[in-house]
N, C-alpha and C positions, 0 to 999 in steps of 0.2 A: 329602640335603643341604638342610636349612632353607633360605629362600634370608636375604641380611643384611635385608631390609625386613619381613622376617614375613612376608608378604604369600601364601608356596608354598613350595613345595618342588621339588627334582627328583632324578632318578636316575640316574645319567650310565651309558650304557650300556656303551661305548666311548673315549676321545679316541684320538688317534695325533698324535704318539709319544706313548707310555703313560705316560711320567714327564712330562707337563705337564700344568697346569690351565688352566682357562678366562684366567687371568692369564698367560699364556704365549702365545709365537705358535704356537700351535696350526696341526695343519695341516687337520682334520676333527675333529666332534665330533656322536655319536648320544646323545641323550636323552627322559628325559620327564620332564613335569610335573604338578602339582597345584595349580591356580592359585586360589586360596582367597578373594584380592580382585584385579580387575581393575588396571591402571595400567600407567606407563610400562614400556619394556621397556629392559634395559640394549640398549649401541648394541656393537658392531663390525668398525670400522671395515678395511676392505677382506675382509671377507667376506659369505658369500652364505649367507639361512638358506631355510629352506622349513620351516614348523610345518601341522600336522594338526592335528583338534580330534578326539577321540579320544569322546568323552563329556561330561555336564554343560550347562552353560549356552553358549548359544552364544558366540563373542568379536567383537565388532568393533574393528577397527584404525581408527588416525587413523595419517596419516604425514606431518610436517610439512614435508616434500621436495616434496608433492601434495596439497594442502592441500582441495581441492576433490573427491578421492576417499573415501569410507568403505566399508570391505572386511569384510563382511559373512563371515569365517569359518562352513564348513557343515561340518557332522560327512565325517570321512572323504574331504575333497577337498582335497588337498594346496593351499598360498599361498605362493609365493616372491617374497622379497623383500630387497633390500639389509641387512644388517646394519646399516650404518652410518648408515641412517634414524633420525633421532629419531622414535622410534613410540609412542604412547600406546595403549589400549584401554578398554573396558568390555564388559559381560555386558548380549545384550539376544536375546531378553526374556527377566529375572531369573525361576529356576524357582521357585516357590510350593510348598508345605506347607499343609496348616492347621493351626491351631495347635488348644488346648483349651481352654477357658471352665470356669475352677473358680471355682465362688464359693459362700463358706459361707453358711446361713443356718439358725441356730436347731441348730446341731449336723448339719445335714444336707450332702449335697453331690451335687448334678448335673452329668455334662460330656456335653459336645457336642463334635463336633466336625466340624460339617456348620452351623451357625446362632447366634443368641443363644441364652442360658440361658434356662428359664421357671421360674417358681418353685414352690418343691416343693410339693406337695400330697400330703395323708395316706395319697394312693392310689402314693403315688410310692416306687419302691425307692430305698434310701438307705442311708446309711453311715455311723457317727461319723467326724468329720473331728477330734477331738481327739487321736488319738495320728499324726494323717498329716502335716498342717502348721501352721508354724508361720510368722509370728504369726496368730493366729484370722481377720484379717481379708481374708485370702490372696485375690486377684483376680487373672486376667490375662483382657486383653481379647480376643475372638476376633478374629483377620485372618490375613494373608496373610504368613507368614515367608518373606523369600527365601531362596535358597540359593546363594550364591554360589560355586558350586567347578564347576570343568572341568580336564579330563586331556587334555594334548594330546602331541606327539609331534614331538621336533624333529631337524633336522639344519643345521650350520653346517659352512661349508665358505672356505677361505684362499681369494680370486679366483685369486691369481697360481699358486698352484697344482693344485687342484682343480677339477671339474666334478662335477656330481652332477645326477641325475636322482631322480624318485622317482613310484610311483604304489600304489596301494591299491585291491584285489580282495576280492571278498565272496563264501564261500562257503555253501551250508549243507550240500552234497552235492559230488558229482563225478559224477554222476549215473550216464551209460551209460559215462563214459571211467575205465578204469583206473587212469590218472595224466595229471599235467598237467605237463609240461615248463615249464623255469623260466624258459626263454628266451621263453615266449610269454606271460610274465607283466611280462617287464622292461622298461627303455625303454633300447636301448645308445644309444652315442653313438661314431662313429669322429671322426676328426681330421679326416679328408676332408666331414664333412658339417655342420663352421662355415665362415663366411662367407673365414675364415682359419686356411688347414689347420694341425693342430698334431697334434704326435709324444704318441704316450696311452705313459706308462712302464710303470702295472699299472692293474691294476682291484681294486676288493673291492666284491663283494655283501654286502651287507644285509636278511635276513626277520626282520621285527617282528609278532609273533601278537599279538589283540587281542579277546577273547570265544568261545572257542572253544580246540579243540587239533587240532594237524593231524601229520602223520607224514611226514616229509623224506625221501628215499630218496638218498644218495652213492654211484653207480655210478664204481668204482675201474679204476684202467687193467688191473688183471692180470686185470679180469674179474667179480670180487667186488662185493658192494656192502655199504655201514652204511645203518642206517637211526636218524632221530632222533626221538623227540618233543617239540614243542614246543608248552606250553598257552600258555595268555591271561599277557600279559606277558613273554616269552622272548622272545630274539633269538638269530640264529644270522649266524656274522660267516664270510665263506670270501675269504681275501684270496689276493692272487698269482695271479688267474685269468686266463686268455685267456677274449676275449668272444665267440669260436666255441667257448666248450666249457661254455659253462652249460649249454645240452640237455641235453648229454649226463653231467656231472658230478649234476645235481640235478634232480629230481622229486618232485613234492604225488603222495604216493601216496593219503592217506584225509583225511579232515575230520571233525570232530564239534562239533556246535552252530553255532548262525551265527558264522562266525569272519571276520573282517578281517586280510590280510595284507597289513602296506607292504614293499614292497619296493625297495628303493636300493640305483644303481648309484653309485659311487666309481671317477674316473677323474683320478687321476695323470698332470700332465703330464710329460713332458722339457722345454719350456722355461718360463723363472723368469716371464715376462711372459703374461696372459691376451689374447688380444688379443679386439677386440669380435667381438659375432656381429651 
């Protein structure tokens, strides 16, 4: 999905309920992005997001609620914050390329792409540039092209409904351990341990792969188990769960290549009002 500014795009992973869009009151929404030029962020309002920088340039936030804060987004550390914030951004510091120095002279052509051009000499390997560009007098300067694009990874969540948690793991092995249980990966959350107990209705887990592929094991109640893989880019969504039975439902059986896994927790409450923590 282009976003309407030109500016990116994104990929919507998930929403719930599944017939609504971001113009709807959504009750939770998993995404990513492709952020192509920095700037404002849409707003909101009475939900809660938390973005990852996944890749690319770094981003920093303005939020004009905190005007005296600048939030130095860093790859793979989750940032949560109000939806409903008027947020602006930019990319710092802007990633570099070099560019190439073509400059004609006398039907020859040398490039660089480490310094200035010097000019050709007899001794110099060379090229007709009459069938390569056009018009004959073709120059571009040597510097610093920036690259303006980051991949990040987001989650938005309704206040009055939702709680979510999220955190991101790096593997490149699993070294001496077999498998890694999922619950020692997660962050739960019960009702008993906000400031103001509240009734959790369901949960649904969230694994977001990101450089890598790793292999999921679902151990089934009659004994059985599936097992899945998921490369760089996959998500795997397990709704309706009770939060004493991740252990034992899900386990990182292997890993390959340096892979990043976010993993979020979705917590449905029973009542219509968040209260504070």
């Amino acid at each position: 999905m282009v976003w309407k500014s030109g500016k990116g795009k994104s990929t919507q992973l998930h929403i719930e309920p599944e017939n609504m869009t971001i113009q709807d009151p959504f009750l939770w929404r998993i995404s990513s992005a492709t952020v192509a030029s920095a700037g404002p962020f849409s707003t909101f309002e009475g939900y809660t997001r938390t973005l990852i920088l996944l890749s690319g340039n770094k981003l920093v936030l303005f939020h004009k609620q905190t005007p005296q804060n600048e939030i130095v987004l860093e790859h793979f550390k989750p940032y949560t914050f109000s939806g409903g914030w008027d947020t602006d951004s930019t990319f710092s510091p802007p990633a570099t390329v070099p560019s190439i120095d073509i400059r004609k002279s006398s039907g020859k052509i040398k490039a660089s792409a480490s310094g200035p051009l010097e000019a050709p000499t007899t001794d110099s390997p060379s090229v007709s540039t009459t069938d390569l560009f056009s018009p004959i007098n073709l120059h571009t300067s040597h510097n610093m092209v920036p690259v303006d694009e980051s991949t990040d990874f987001n989650i938005i969540t309704r206040d009055s409904h939702i709680l979510h948690t999220c955190r991101v793991h790096k593997f490149s092995s699993l070294g001496d351990r077999h498998e890694v249980r999922l619950d020692t990966m997660s962050e739960p959350i019960t009702g008993e341990s906000l400031s103001t107990p509240v009734a959790i209705k369901r949960q649904t887990l969230v694994l977001y792969v990101f450089g890598g592929e790793v292999m999921v094991r679902h151990d089934t109640a009659d004994g059985g188990y599936q097992e899945t893989k998921l490369m760089s880019g996959n998500s795997l969504f397990v709704q309706d769960i009770k939060s004493n039975d991740i252990g034992a439902m899900l386990k990182l059986t292997s890993c390959s290549g340096e892979v990043h896994i976010v993993v979020v927790n979705l917590y449905e409450l029973d009542n219509p009002q968040l209260p504070s923590q």
